[in-house]
N, C-alpha and C positions, 0 to 999 in steps of 0.2 A: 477463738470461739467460732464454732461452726455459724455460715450465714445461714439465716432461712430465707428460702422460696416461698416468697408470700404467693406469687404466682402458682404455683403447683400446689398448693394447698387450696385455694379458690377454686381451683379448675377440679380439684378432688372430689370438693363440697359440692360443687354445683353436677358434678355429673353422679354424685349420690343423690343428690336431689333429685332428678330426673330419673332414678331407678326406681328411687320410690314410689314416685308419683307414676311408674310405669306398672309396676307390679305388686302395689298393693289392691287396685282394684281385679287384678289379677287372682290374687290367692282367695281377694274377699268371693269372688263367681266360684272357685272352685270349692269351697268350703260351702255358700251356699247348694250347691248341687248335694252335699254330702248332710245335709239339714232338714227335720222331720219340716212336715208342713205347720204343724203348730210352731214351731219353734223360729220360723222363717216372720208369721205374721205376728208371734205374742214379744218375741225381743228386738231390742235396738240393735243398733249398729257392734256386733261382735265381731271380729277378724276370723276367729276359729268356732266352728260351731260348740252346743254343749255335750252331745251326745252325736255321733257320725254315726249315720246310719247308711246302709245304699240301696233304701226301697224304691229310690228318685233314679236310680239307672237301672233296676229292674223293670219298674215299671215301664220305662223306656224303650226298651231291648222286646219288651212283649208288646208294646201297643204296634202290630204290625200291618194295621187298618187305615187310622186316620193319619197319624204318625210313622212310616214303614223308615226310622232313621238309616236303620243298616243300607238300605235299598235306597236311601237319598246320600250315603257316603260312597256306594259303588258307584252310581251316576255320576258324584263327582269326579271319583278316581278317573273313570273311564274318559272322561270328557277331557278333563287339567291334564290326562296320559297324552292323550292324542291329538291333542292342542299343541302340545310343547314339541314333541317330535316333528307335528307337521312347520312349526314354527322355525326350529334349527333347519328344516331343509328348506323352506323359502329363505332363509333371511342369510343364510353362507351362497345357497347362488346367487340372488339378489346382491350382496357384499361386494362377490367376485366379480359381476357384470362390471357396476360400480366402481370399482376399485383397478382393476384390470383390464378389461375390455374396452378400445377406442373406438368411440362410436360418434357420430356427430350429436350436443345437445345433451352430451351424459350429461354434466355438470350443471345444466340449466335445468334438467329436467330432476334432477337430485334434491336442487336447494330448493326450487318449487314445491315438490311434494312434500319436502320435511317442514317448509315454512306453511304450506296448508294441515300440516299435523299438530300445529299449536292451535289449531281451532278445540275449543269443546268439545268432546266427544259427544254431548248432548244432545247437539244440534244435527248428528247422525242420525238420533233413534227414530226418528220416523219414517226414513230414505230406507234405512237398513230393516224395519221392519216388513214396510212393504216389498223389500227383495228379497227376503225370509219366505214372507204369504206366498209370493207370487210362485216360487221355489218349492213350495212344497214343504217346508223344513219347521214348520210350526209343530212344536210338541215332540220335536229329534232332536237329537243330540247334535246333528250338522249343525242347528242355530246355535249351538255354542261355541264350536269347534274350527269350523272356517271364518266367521268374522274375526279383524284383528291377527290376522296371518303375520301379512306384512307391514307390520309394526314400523313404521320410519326410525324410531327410538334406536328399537333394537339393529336395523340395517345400517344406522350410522353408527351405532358401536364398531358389530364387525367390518365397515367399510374401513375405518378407520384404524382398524386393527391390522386390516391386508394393506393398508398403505405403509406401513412400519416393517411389511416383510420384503426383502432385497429383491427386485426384478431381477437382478441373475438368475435367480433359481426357477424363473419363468423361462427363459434365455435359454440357460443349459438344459430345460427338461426338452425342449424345442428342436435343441440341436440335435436328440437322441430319438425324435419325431412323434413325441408326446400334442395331441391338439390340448383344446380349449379345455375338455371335459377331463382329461384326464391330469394334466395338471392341476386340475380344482381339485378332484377326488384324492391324487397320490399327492402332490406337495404342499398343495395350500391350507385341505382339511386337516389334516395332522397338527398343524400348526396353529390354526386356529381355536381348537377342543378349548384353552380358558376363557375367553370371550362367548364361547356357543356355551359353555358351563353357566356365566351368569344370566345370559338371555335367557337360557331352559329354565331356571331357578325363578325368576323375574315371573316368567311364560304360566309357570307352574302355579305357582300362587297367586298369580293375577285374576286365574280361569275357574282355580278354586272358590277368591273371595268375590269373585263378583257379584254382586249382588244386582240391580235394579234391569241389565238385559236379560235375565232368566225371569226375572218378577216378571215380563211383560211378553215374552216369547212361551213361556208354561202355565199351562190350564191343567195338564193332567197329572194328581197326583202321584203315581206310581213312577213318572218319567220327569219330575222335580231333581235339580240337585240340591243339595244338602242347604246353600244361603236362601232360596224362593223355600225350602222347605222349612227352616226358623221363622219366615214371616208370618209362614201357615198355621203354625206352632203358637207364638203370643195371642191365636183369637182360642187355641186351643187349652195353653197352658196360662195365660197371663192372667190378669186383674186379682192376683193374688192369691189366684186360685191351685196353682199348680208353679209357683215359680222355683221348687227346687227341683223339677224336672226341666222347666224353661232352661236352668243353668247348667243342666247335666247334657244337656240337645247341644248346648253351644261349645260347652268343652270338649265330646265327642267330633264337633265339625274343625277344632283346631288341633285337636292330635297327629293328623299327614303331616300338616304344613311344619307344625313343630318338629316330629321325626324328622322329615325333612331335611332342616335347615341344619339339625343335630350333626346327623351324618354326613351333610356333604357341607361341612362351614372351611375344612380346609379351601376343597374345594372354590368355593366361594373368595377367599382372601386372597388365595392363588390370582385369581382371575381378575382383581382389582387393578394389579401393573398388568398394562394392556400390552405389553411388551414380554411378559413372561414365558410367553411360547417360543419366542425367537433367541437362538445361541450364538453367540459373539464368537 
């Protein structure tokens, strides 16, 4: 008689469990966005609407006034683009300094900055505001874009990622009279792209879902990104008044991040052995 794995059956259950409870209030927001307005405030809790309508993302798509959605998802793209590029190039030279480079105090000055990185970020917002003001950068996209470069998070991934790759191939680029820079660019970067893969992905979605530094860096409608412009949205759409639009705004702002992760999940699990770059 075959045994059974009570074990693998439990760990089944419980991580259906957890799907559920992940995606059913999931499909319940996207069904609502596809639900008359009557039909959102006269019925209970339905999973699937009775009638799908989509006058809730027309009228969305057209209010390009108080609500300009498309123009609060370019804002984001543009920002979460140029965040994440400018992020992989600080944080692989940052890595390489780190990792490569002997300098008196690397190592003290390393553990210090990552152990000041478990402070709250909270406790930034008003240091980093007033270098926003002073800057100039109130209501630009620099106040979203340059803050959070140099991620400690992400610099101890890649440091830790060039510490697993063989100093010979420093050695011998050396011998053939390669300097500093050009070993980072020709041997080290090639090797590093799974590690820079999840920082970007991380980078990406970080800058898109942020929410409470945009809330307090943007006043002006039209240069919102898409999360300060949901908040704008509940005085707009909420109290029952418009909330199958409220929930068509919000599934428009997670469609990138989803695409996303779609297409680049190899990607992504590639990158999880931090060692996957490097050939034995």
């Amino acid at each position: 008689m075959k045994k059974v794995d009570l074990s693998k059956y439990i760990a089944y259950t419980f991580l259906i469990a957890v799907c559920l409870i992940w995606i059913v209030p999931v499909i319940f927001g996207i069904s609502t966005s596809f639900r008359s307005q009557t039909e959102v405030v006269s019925s209970g809790f339905r999973l699937l609407p009775v009638n799908w309508v989509v006058e809730n993302y027309v009228a969305i798509l057209e209010n390009s006034s108080t609500a300009p959605i498309l123009r609060w998802l370019m804002n984001s793209l543009f920002i979460a683009t140029m965040h994440t590029i400018l992020v992989i190039v600080v944080i692989s030279i940052t890595g390489y300094g780190y990792s490569r480079l002997q300098f008196k105090g690397r190592d003290a000055l390393f553990f210090t900055l990552l152990g000041i990185s478990f402070f709250p970020a909270v406790v930034n917002l008003i240091p980093s505001y007033k270098i926003i003001d002073a800057l100039g950068w109130v209501n630009t996209a620099w106040a979203m874009i340059i803050p959070g470069l140099a991620g400690m998070g992400n610099i101890f991934l890649v440091r830790q990622f060039m510490r697993g790759i063989p100093k010979e191939l420093d050695e011998s680029a050396r011998v053939d009279g390669a300097g500093d820079f050009r070993i980072y660019y020709s041997v080290i970067l090639p090797l590093i792209k799974p590690v820079l893969i999840v920082c970007g992905l991380f980078s990406f979605t970080g800058s898109w879902n942020d929410f409470l530094w945009p809330v307090i860096v943007y006043t002006d409608v039209d240069k919102m990104p898409v999360t300060a412009g949901l908040l704008l949205l509940q005085d707009i759409y909420g109290n029952y008044r418009m909330i199958g639009q409220l929930m068509g705004s919000a599934i428009l702002a997670i469609i990138p991040t989803l695409l996303l992760f779609i297409f680049a999940q190899k990607y992504f699990v590639q990158s999880i052995n931090l060692n996957s770059g490097i050939k034995g």
